[in-house]
C-alpha positions as CSV (number, residue, x, y, z in Angstrom):
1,X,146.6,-25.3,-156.9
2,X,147.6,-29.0,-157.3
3,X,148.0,-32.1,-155.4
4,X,151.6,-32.3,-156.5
5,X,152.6,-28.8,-155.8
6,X,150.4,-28.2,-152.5
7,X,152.9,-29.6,-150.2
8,X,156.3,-27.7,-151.5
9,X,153.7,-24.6,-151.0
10,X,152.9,-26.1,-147.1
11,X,156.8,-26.3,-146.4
12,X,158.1,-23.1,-147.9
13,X,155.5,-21.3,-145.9
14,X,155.6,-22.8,-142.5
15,X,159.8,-22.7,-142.8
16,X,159.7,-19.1,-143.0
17,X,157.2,-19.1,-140.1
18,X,159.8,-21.2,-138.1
19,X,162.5,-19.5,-138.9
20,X,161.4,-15.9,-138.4
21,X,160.5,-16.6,-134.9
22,X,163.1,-18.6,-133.6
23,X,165.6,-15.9,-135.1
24,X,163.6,-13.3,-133.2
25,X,163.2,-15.7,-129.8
26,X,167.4,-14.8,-129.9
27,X,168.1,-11.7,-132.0
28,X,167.5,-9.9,-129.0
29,X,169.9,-11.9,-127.1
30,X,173.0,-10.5,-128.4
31,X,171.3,-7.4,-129.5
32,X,170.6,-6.4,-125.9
33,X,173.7,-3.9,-125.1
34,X,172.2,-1.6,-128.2
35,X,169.0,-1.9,-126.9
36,X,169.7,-0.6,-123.6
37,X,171.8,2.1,-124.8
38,X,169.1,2.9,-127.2
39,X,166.7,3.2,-124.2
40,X,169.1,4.8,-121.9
41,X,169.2,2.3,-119.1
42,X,172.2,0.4,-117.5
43,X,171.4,-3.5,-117.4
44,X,174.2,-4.2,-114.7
45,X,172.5,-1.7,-112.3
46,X,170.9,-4.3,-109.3
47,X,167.6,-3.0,-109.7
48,X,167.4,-3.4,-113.7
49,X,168.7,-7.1,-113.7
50,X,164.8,-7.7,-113.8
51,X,164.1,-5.6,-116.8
52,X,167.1,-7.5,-118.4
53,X,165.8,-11.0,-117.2
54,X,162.4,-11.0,-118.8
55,X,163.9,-9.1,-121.7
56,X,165.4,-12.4,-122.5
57,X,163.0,-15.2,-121.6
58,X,159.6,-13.2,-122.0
59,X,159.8,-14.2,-125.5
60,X,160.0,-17.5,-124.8
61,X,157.7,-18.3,-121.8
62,X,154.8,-17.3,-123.1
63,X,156.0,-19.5,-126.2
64,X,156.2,-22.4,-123.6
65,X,152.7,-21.6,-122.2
66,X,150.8,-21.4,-124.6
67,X,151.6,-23.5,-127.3
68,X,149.5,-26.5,-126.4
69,X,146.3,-24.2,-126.1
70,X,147.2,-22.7,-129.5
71,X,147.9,-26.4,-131.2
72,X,144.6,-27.3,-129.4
73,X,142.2,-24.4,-130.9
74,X,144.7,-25.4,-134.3
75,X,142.5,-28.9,-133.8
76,X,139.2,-27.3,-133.3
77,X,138.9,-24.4,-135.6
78,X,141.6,-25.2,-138.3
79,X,145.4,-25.2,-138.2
80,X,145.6,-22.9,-141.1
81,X,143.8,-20.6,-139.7
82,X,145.2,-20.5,-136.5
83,X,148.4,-20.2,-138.6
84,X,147.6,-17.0,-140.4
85,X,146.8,-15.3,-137.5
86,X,149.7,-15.9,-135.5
87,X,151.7,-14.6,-138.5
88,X,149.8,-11.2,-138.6
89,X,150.0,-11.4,-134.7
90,X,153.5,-11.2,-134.8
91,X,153.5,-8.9,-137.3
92,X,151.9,-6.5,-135.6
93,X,154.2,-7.0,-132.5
94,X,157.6,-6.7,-134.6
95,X,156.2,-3.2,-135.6
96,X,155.1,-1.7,-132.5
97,X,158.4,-3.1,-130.8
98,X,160.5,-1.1,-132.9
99,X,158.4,2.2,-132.6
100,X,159.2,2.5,-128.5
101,X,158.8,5.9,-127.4
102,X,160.0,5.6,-124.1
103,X,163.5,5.6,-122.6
104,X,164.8,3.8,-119.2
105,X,162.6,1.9,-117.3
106,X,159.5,2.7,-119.1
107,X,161.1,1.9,-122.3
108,X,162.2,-1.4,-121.0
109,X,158.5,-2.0,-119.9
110,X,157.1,-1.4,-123.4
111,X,159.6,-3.7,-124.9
112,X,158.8,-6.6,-122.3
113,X,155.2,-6.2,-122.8
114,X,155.3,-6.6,-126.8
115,X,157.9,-9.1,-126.6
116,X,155.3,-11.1,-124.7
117,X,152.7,-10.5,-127.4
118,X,154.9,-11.0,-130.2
119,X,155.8,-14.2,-128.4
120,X,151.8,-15.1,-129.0
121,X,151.7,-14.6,-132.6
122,X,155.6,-17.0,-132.6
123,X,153.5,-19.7,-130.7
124,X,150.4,-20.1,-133.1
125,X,153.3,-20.3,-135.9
126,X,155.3,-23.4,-134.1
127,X,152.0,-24.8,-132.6
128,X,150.7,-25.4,-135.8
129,X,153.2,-25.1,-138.7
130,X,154.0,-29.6,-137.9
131,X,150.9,-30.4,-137.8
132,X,150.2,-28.7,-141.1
133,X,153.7,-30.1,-142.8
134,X,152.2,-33.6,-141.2
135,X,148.9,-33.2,-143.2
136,X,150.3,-32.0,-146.4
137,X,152.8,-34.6,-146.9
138,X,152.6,-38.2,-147.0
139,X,154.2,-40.2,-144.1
140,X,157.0,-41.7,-146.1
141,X,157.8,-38.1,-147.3
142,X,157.7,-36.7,-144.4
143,X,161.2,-36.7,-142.5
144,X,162.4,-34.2,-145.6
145,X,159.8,-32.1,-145.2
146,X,160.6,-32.1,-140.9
147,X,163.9,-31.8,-141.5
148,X,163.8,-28.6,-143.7
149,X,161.3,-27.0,-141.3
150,X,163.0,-27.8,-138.0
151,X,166.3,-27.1,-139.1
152,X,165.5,-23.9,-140.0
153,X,164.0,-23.6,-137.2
154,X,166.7,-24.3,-134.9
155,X,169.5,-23.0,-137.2
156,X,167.5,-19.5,-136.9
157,X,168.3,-19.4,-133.1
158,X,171.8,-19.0,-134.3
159,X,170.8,-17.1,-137.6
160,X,169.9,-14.2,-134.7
161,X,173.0,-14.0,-133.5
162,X,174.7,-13.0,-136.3
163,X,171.5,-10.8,-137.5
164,X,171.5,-9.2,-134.3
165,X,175.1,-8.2,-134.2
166,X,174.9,-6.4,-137.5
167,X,171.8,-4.8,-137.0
168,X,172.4,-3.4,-133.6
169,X,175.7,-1.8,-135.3
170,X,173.4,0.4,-137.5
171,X,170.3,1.2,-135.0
172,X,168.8,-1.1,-131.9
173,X,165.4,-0.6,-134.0
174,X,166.3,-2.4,-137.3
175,X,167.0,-5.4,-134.7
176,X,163.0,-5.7,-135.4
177,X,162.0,-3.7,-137.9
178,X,164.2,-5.9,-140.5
179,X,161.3,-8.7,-139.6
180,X,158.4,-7.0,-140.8
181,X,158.8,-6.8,-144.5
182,X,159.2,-10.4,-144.0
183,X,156.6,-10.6,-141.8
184,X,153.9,-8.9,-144.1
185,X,154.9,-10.7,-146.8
186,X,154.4,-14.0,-145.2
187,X,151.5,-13.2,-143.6
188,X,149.4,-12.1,-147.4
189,X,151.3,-15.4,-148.5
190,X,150.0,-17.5,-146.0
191,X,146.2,-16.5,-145.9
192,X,146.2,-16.5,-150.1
193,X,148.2,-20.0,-150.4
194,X,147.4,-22.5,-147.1
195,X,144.7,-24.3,-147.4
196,X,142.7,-26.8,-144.5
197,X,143.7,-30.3,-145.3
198,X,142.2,-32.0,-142.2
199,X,138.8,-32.5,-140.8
200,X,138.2,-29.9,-137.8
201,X,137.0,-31.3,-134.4
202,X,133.9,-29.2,-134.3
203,X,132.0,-30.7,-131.3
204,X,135.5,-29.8,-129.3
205,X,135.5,-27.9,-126.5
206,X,137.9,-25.5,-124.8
207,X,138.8,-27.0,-121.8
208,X,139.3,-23.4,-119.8
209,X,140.6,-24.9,-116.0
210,X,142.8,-27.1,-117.4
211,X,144.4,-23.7,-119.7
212,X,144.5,-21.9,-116.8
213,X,146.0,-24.3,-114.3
214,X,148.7,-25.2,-117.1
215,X,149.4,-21.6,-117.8
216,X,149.8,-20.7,-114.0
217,X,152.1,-23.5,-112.6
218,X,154.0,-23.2,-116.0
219,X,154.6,-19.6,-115.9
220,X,155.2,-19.8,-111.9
221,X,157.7,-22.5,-112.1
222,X,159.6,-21.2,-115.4
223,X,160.0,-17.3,-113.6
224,X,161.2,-19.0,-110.2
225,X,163.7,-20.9,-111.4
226,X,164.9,-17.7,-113.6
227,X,164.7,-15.7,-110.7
228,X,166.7,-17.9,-108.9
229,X,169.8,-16.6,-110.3
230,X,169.8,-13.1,-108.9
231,X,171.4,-12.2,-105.4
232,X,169.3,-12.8,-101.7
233,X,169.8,-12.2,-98.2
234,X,173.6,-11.7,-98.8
235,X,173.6,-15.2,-100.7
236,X,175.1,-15.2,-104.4
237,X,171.8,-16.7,-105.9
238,X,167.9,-16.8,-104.8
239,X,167.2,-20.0,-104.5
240,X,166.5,-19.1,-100.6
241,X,164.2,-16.3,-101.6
242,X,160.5,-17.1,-100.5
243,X,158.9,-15.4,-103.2
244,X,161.5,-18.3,-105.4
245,X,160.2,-21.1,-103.5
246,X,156.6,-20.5,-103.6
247,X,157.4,-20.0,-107.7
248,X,158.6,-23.5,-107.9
249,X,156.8,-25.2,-105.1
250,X,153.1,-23.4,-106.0
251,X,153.9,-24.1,-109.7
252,X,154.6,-27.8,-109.5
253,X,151.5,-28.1,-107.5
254,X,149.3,-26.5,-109.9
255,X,150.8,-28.5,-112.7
256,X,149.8,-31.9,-110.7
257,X,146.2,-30.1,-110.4
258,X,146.6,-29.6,-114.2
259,X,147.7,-33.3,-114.6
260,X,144.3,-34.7,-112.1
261,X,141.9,-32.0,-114.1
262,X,143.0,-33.2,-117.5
263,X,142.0,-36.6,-116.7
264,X,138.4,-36.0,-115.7
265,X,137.6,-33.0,-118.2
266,X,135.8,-34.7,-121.2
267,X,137.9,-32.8,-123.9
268,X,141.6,-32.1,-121.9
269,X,143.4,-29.7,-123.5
270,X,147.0,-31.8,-122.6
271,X,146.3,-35.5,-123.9
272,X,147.6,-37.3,-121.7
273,X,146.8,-40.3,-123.2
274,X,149.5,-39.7,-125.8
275,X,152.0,-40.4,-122.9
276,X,151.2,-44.1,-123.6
277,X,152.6,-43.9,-127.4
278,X,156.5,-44.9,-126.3
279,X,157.9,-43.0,-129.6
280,X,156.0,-39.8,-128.4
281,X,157.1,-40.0,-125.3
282,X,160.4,-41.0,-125.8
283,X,160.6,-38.2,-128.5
284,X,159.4,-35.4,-126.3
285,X,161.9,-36.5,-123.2
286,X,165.0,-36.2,-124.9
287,X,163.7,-33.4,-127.1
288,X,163.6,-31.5,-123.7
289,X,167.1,-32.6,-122.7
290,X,168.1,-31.8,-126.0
291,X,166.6,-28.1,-125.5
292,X,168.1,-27.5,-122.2
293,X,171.6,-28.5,-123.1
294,X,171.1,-26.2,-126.1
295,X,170.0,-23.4,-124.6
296,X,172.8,-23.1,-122.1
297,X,175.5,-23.9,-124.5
298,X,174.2,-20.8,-126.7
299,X,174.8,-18.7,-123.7
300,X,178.0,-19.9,-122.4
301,X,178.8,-19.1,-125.7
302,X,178.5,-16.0,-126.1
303,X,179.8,-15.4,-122.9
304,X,183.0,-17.1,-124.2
305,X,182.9,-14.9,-127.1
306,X,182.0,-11.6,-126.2
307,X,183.5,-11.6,-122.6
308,X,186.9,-12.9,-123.0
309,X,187.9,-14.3,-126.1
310,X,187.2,-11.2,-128.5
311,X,188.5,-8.5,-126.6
312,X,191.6,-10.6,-125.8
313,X,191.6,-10.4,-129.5
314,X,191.5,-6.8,-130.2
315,X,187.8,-6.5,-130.8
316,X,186.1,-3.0,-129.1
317,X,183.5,-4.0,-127.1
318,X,181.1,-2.0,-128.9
319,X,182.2,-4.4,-131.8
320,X,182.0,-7.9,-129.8
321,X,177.8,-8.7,-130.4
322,X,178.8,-8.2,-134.5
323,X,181.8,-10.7,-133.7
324,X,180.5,-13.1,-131.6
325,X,177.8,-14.1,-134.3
326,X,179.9,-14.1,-137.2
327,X,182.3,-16.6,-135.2
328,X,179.4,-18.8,-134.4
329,X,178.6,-19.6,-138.2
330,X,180.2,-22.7,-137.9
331,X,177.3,-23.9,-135.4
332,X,174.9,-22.6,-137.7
333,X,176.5,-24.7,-140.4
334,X,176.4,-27.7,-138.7
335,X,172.6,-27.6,-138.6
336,X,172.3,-27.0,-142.4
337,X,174.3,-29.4,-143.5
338,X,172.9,-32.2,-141.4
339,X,169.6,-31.6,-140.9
340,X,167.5,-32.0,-144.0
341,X,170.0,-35.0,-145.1
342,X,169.1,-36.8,-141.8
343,X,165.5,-36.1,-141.9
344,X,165.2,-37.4,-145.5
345,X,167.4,-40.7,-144.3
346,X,164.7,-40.9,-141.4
347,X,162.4,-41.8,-143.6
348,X,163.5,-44.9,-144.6
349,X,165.6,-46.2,-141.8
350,X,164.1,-44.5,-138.9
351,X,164.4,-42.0,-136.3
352,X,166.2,-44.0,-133.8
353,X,170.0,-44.3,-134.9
354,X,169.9,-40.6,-136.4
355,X,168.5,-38.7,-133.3
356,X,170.9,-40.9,-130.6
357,X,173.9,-40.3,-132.2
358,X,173.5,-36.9,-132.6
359,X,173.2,-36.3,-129.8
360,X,176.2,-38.5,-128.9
361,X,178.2,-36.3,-131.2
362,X,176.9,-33.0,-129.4
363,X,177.9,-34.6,-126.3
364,X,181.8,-35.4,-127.4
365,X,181.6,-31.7,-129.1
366,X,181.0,-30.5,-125.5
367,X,183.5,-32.7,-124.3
368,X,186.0,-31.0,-126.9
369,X,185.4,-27.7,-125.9
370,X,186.7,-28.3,-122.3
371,X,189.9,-29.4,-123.1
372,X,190.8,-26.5,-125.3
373,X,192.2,-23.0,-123.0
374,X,190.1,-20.1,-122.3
375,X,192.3,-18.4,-125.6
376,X,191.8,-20.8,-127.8
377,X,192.9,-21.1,-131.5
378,X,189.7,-20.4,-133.7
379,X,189.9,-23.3,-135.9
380,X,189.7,-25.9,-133.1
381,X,186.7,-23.7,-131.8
382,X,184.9,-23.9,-135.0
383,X,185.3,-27.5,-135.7
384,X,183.9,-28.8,-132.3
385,X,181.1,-26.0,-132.7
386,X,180.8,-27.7,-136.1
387,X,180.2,-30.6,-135.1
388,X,178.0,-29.7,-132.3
389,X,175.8,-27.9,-134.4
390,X,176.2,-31.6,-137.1
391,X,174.8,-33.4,-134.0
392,X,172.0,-31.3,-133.1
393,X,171.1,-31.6,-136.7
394,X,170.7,-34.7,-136.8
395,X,169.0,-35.5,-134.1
396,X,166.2,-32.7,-134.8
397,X,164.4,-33.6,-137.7
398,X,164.0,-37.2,-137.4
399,X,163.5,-36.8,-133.6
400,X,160.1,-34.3,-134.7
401,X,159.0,-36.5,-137.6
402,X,159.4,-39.5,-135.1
403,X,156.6,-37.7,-132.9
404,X,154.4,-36.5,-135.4
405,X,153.9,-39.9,-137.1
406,X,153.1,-41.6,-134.0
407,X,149.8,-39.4,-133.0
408,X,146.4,-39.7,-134.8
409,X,145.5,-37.7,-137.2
410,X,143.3,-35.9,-135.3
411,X,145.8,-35.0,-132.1
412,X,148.4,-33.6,-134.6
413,X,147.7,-30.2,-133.3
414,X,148.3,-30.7,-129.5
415,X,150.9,-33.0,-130.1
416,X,152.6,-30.3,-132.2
417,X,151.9,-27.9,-129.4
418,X,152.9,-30.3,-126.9
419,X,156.2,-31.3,-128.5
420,X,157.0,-27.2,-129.2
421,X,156.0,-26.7,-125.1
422,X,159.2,-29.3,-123.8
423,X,161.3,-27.0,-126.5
424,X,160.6,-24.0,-125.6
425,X,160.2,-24.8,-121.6
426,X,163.9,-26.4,-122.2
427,X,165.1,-22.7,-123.6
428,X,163.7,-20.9,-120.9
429,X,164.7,-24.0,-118.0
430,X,168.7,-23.3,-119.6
431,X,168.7,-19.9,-118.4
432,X,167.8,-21.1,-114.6
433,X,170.6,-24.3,-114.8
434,X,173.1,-23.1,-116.9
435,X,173.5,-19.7,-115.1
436,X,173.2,-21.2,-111.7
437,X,176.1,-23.7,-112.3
438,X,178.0,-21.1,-113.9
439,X,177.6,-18.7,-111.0
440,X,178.1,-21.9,-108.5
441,X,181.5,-22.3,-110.8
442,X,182.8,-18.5,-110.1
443,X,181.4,-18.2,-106.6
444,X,184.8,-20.6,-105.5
445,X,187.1,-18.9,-107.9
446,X,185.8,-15.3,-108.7
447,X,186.0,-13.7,-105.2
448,X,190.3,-14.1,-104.5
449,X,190.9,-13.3,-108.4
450,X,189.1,-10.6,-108.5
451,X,190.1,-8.9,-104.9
452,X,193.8,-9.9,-106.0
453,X,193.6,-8.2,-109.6
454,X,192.1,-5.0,-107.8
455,X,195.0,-4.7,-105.2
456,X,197.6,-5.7,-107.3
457,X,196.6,-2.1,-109.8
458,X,196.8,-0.7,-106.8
459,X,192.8,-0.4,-105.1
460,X,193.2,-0.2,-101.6
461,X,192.2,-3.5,-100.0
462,X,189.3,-2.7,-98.3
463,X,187.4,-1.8,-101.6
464,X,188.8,-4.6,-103.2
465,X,187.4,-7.0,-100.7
466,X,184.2,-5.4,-101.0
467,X,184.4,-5.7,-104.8
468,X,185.5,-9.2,-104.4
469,X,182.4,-9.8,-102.0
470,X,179.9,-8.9,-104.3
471,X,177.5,-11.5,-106.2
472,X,179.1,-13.1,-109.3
473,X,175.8,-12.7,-111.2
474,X,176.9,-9.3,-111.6
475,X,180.2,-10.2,-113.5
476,X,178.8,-12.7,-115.3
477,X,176.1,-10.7,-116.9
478,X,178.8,-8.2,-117.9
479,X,180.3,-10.8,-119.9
480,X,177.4,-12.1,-121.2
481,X,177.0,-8.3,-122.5
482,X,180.3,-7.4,-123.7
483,X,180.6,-5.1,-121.3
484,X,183.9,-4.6,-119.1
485,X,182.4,-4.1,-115.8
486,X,185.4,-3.0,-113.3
487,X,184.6,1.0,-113.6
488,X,181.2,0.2,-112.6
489,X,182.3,-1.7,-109.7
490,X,185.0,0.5,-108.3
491,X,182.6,3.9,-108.9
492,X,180.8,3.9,-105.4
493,X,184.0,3.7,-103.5
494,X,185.5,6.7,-104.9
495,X,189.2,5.2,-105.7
496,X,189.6,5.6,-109.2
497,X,190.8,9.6,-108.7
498,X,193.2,8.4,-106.8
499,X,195.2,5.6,-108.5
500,X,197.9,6.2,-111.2
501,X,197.1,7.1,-114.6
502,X,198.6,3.4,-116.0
503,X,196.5,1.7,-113.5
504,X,193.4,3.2,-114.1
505,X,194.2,2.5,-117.7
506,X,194.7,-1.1,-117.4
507,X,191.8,-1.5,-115.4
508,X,189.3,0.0,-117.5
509,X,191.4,-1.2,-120.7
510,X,190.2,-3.8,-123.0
511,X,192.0,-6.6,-121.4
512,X,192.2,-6.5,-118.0
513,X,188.9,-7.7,-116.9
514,X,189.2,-10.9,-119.8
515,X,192.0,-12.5,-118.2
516,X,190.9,-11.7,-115.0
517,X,188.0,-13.7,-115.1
518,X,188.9,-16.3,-117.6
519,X,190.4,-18.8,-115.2
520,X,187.1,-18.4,-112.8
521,X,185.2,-18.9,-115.9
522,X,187.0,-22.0,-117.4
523,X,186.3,-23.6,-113.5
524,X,182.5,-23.2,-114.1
525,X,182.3,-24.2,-117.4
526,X,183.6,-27.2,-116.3
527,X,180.3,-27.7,-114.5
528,X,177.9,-26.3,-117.2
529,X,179.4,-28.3,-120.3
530,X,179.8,-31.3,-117.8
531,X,176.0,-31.5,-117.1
532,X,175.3,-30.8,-121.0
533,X,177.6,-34.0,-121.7
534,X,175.3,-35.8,-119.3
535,X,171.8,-34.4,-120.5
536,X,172.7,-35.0,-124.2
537,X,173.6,-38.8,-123.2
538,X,171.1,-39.3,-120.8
539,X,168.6,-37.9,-124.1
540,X,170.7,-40.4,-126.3
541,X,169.8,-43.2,-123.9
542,X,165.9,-41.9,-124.0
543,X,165.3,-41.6,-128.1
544,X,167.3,-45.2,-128.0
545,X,164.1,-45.9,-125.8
546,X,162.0,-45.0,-128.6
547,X,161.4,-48.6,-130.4
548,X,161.7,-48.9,-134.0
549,X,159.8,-46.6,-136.9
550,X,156.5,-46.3,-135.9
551,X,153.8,-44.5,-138.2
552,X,149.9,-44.3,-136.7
553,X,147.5,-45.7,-138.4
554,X,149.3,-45.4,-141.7
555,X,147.4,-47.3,-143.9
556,X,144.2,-45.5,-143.3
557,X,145.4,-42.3,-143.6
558,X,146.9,-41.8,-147.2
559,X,143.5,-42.1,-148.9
560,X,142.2,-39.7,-146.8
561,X,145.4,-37.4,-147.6
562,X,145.1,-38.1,-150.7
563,X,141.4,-36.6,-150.9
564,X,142.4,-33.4,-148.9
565,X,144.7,-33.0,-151.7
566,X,142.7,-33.3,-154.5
567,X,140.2,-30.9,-152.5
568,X,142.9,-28.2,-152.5
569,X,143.6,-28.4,-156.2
């Protein structure tokens, strides 16, 4: 293969890598009502909310965990290879996923447990898949090639949404069996086509206590603050709990152990030293941010969407994951169009004015989206999701290029590993923040609207106090799920049999439990889109932070790119 072509070969590759598992880190997301009806078990039942919970960030945090280890052994025994495997990993996972046997809790065990190891084989891909782009291309050539790769990669987190929703119409199983042709295919076409372009750190060693103290206190930290959200001690959220507070206080400990360990171990897995390049650091900060703010706007999205605004709008339920993916294009959009154009632009200008006032952008998008109602007009919805998506595009790519040129050669694995951990930490961190401030939002509102709305359709008032009493997380899941939630509620107290036909009608209808809870909704979204406006500027004040363009050791390192090429001809 040639010099010339090598590199096109390099980005095709590791793009499909990207984008297959960030579309499968959220297919599952909106796919999740099919699934549990596939399995037979009710999500909104208090003791499945744990099944439901790591069903959607089990993916993701061992992604978060273990990408610097996997970026690390990338260093030492070859990117590439470290590549292919992941891609036959995940492979193997998206198979066995869709083949569950089981049904109710069981079933919902088997699919948490390959989640987790497909979530391996995703985190060799994004570990490694920039730091072979890096080595392929040439640095002045490499914001395009960034830009095609990480937009993909963060347009497929919306690409998901849209795949899950028609999928799951069909069968919950073709939500991952549709990956695996793609899966096999890319897997033979990575291990005939990549080829090692940079020197391998053979005298490296695995530096075990630091991978261990990293993955406990990160694991421990991401679960309690996810746990946080359910119900304790008669409290709307956990954050009380013990077993919560030893998560986050026990994790943060063992992650300052990490931090002392890695700077007396001769070969650290976590270089810390990299902390001292300002563009990497910088990069990384706001990249996190970036994630966070995201993360929770994806949910509170299809909250929006499937809980309120679609059934307002005459859409089943059943119907409303389909829906709520297809109206969401327009985000997707905004990634496409901006993000290989501003990665490309990066390249000569910099990453600086691209990445800040993107995320500028995403934060007056967010601003938008408050002042329209609860049942807004669509084409004011898609235009400030437009631009939303416009600004995280172009901040993505030149914000990753920016980071990759400023590490040594030889670091481009970790750093790659590193830069994916702050992503994927920030997806799983979003869940924590964004639902606590949402539930925070409906815990003043929820509890009167809802106890009125019962005894109004004429529940007696004791069980609609009760009703009213109970934890919003509960609620807000439902909408989260497309579900209409009030039958559920009012079964244990027996009052259903005994209210009037037209009642019982309206509430179990399609609308009633929409408006009910879209004023308690548009309260806490106040809160949730107010601290994304301040995380996307405080990010935009960090990546201004950066300094201008910064490449290391430049100059040095084409010859030796030059050679690698010529070696893979």
């Amino acid at each position: 293969m040639s010099s010339e072509r090598y590199p096109w070969v390099a980005l095709s590759n590791t793009t499909l890598g990207m984008l297959l598992t960030t579309v499968n880190s959220s297919i599952v997301i909106i796919s999740l009502p099919a699934i549990f009806r596939g399995i037979r078990l009710n999500p909104l039942e208090p003791g499945n909310i744990g099944y439901l919970l790591w069903n959607l960030m089990g993916y993701m945090l061992v992604s978060a965990v273990l990408v610097v280890t996997l970026g690390r052994l990338g260093d030492m025994f070859g990117r590439v290879r470290m590549y292919n495997a992941g891609f036959a990993v995940f492979t193997v996972g998206t198979l066995v996923l869709a083949l569950d046997p089981l049904h109710e809790g069981a079933g919902a065990v088997w699919l948490i447990g390959w989640r987790v190891f497909q979530g391996i084989g995703g985190a060799m891909l994004m570990a490694n898949s920039a730091a072979i782009l890096t080595d392929a291309f040439p640095a002045h050539r490499r914001g395009m090639a960034m830009g095609v790769n990480q937009v993909a990669g963060i347009a497929g987190t919306f690409i998901g949404l849209v795949a899950g929703g028609l999928l799951s119409e069909i069968n919950w199983r073709l939500v991952f069996f549709a990956s695996a042709p793609i899966g096999i295919i890319g897997t033979i076409w990575a291990y005939r086509s990549l080829v090692e372009t940079a020197k391998r750190a053979v005298t490296a060693k695995i530096d075990w206590l630091g991978n261990a103290t990293f993955a406990v206190g990160l694991t421990a930290l991401l679960a309690a603050i996810t746990y946080g959200i359910q119900p304790y001690g008669g409290h709307d959220m956990g954050w009380t709990n013990p077993r919560v507070l030893t998560g986050i206080t026990g994790g943060i400990a063992v992650l300052v152990l990490f931090g002392w360990i890695e700077t007396k171990v001769e070969q650290p897995m976590f270089h810390l030293g990299l902390f001292r390049i300002r563009a990497f650091t910088a990069g990384n900060a706001a990249g996190l941010l970036a994630a966070i703010s995201r993360g929770g706007m994806q949910f509170m999205l299809i909250i929006w969407l499937q809980g309120i605004w679609l059934p307002l709008h005459g859409y089943d339920y059943a119907d409303t994951p389909l829906w709520a993916g297809i109206y969401l294009l327009p985000l997707t959009a905004g990634f496409l169009v901006a993000g290989p154009l501003s990665g490309h632009l990066s390249d000569r200008h910099g990453a600086r004015a691209f990445a800040s006032g993107g995320l500028v952008l995403s934060a007056l998008a967010f601003a938008g989206l408050l002042m329209i109602p609860t049942d807004f007009g669509y084409p004011a919805f898609a235009l400030l999701i437009f631009l939303n998506g416009i600004g995280s595009g172009l901040f993505a790519a030149p914000n990753t290029t920016a980071i990759m040129n400023s590490v040594p050669a030889d670091r481009r694995g970790v750093a790659s590993g590193m830069r994916a951990t702050f992503m994927n930490a920030g997806m799983v961190l979003s869940i924590g923040v964004f639902f606590s401030l949402m539930i925070a939002g409906l815990s003043g509102t929820l509890p009167k609207t809802l106890t009125q709305g019962l005894t109004q359709h004429g529940v007696p008032a004791g069980p609609a106090a009760r009703v009213g009493e109970l934890p919003p997380v509960g609620t807000l899941f439902a909408a989260f799920l497309g579900y209409n939630p009030i039958q559920n509620l009012l079964v244990p107290f027996h009052v259903l049999g005994g209210l009037a036909p037209d009642d019982v009608a309206t509430l179990t209808g399609r609308s009633y439990f929409p408006h009910l809870i879209s004023e308690p909704f548009h309260h806490g979204l106040v809160i949730v889109f107010g601290m994304a406006i301040a995380m996307s500027l405080v990010a935009a004040l960090v990546s201004l932070l950066r300094g201008r363009r910064y490449v290391h050791d430049d100059a040095r390192e084409e010859p030796a790119l030059q050679r690698a090429g010529r070696g893979a001809s």
